[in-house]
N, C-alpha and C positions, 0 to 999 in steps of 0.2 A: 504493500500500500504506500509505503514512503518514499519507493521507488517510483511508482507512478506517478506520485505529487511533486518528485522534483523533475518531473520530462517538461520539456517546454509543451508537447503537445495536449496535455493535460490539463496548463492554464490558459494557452488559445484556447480550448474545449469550453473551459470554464468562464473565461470573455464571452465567447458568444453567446452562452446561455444567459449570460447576465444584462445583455445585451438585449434580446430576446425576451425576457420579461419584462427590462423596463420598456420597451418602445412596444410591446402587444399588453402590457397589463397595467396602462394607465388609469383605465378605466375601472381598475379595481380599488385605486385607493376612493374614486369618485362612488364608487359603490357600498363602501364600508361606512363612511361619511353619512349618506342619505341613510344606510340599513340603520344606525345608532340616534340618529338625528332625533329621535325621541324618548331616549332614554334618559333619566335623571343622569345631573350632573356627576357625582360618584360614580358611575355606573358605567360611564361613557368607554373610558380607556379599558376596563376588564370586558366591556364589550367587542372592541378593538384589537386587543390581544387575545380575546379565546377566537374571535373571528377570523381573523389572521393566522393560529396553530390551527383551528381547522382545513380553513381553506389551504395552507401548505400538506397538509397531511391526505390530504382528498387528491389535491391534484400529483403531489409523488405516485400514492395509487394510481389515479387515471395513466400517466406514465408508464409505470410498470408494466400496464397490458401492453399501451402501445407501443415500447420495446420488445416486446412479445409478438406483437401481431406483424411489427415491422420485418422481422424474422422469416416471415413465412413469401413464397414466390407471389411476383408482380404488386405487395401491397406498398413497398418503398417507392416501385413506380407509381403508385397512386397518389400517396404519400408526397411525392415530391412533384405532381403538379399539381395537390392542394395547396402546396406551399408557395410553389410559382404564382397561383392566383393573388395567397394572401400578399405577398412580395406588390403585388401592382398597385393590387386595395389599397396597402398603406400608403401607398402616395398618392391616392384621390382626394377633396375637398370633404373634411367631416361632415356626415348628416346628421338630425334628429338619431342619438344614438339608446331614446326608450330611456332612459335615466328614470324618469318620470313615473316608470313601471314599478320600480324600486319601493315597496314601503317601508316605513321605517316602524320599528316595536317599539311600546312600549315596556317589555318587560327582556330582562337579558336573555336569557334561552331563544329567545323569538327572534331576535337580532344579529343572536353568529348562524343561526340557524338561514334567517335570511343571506348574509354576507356569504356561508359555504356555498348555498343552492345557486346564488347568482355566479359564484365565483365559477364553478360547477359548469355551469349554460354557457358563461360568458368564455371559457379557456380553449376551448378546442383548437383556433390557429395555435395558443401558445403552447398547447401539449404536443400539436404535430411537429412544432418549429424545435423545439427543446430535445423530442426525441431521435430526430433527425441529427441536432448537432452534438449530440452525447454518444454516440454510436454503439451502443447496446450498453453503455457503463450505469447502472443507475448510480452509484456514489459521485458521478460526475455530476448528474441531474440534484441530487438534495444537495449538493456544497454550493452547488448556485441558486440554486432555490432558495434557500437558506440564506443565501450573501442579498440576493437581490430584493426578494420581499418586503423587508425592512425598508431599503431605499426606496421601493414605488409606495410603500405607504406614509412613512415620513419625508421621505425627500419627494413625493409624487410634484408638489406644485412649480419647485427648483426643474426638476426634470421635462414637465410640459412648457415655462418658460423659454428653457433652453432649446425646445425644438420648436414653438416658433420663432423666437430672435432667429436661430439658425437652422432654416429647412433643409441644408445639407445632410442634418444629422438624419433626416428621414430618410432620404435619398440613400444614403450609405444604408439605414438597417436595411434598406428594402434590398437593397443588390444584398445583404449579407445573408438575406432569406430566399436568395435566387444562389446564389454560392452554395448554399447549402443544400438546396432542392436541384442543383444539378449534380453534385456529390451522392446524393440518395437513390436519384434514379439510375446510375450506371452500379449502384451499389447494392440490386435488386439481387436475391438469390437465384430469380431464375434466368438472371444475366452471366451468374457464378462461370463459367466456364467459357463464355466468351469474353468477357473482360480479363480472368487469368492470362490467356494469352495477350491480350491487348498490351500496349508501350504503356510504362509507367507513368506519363503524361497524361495521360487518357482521363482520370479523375481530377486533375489542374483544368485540363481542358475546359471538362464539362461543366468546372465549377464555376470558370469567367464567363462561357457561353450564358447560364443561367444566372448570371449579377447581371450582364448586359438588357439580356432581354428584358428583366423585369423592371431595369431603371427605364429602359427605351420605349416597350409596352404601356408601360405607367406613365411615364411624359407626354407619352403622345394623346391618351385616353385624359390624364388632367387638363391637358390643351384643348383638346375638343370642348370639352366641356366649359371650359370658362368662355374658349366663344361663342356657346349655343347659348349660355344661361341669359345673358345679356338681352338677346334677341324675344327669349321665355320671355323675361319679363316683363319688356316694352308690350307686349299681346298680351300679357294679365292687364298692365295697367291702364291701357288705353283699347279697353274690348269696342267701342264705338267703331276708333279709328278700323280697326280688325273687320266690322262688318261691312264699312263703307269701302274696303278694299275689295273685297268680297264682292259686293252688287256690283 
């Protein structure tokens, strides 16, 4: 185990994942916030912190299988163009993200109880993304689990701050979730025997092929969109004009 914690490749492992949670599980500390939001004063932080050991403890589990399932032929390929998808997503323009959905308890049980269940619904990109860059190690997955949790619930507002002052930092996780989903998919077991043969490069390769496409994918789809929306909403807000085109 000591050996494996001082490889370099161990704590790139452990970047990404850390990585990975803060830029796909922002919306957790926003979740924890509303779940407690009715909770007597005293009550607040032992809400926060059993919500928070659950919700870590729930999603290592979710993990686990999907370490497991990732294991089995063509699901890594599957796996890694869900990831490719979410890679694009995270560079679109935020919508109505349902926050609103969220109620808040007023009694404690009720409110880690909330915060697990939403954490739960809400983790799926961050399970597929995590189990992707842990590569079957679960002790990789809970030392970053573990490290990063903390940050997106205490540092959450420093950390969404920081990407938008600087939208690069979006741009980078998203290629790092195309990096990774190109790594997975040549990493499929029932590729096992054509990729042994293949040149060593072959997984470098595949892993800039899928950074590229999902920052250039994703550029091009945020682009579109900010010149359609403009055009939306001159037709909401002037319907007259709209019909007088029309006749």
């Amino acid at each position: 185990m000591l050996e494996t914690m001082m490889s370099g490749a161990f704590w790139v492992s452990v970047a990404q994942i850390i990585a990975i949670d803060i830029l796909l599980g922002g919306d957790n500390a926003v979740v924890i916030a509303l779940a407690c939001r009715k909770l007597p004063e005293h009550q607040r932080n032992k809400g926060i912190a059993w919500g928070v050991v659950g919700a870590i403890a729930l999603r290592i589990v979710m993990i686990f299988f999907a370490l497991q399932l990732l294991a089995l032929p063509f699901l890594k390929i599957v796996g890694g163009l869900l990831l490719l998808w979410i890679g694009v997503k995270l560079m679109q323009p935020e919508d109505d993200d349902g926050h609103g959905n969220i109620q808040g308890s007023t009694n404690l049980l009720g409110a880690i109880k909330t915060i697990v269940v939403a954490d739960a619904v809400m983790s799926l990109d961050n399970v597929i993304a995590v189990a992707g860059a842990a590569k079957g190690d679960l002790m990789l997955v809970v030392f970053g689990i573990v490290v990063s949790i903390p940050i997106i619930v205490w540092g959450s507002k420093l950390v969404l701050k920081l990407m938008d002052r600087f939208p690069v930092v979006i741009t980078f996780g998203a290629a790092l979730l195309g990096w990774i989903a190109g790594g997975m998919l040549v990493g499929d077991a029932a590729l096992e025997d054509i990729v042994d043969d293949a040149p060593g490069w072959l997984h470098y390769a595949t892993s800039v092929v899928g950074a590229v496409l999902v920052v250039a994918v994703g550029a091009w789809i945020a682009k579109r969109q900010a010149e359609e929306a403009p055009l939306v909403d001159l037709a909401v807000e002037n319907p007259s004009n709209s019909r007088r085109h029309s006749e």
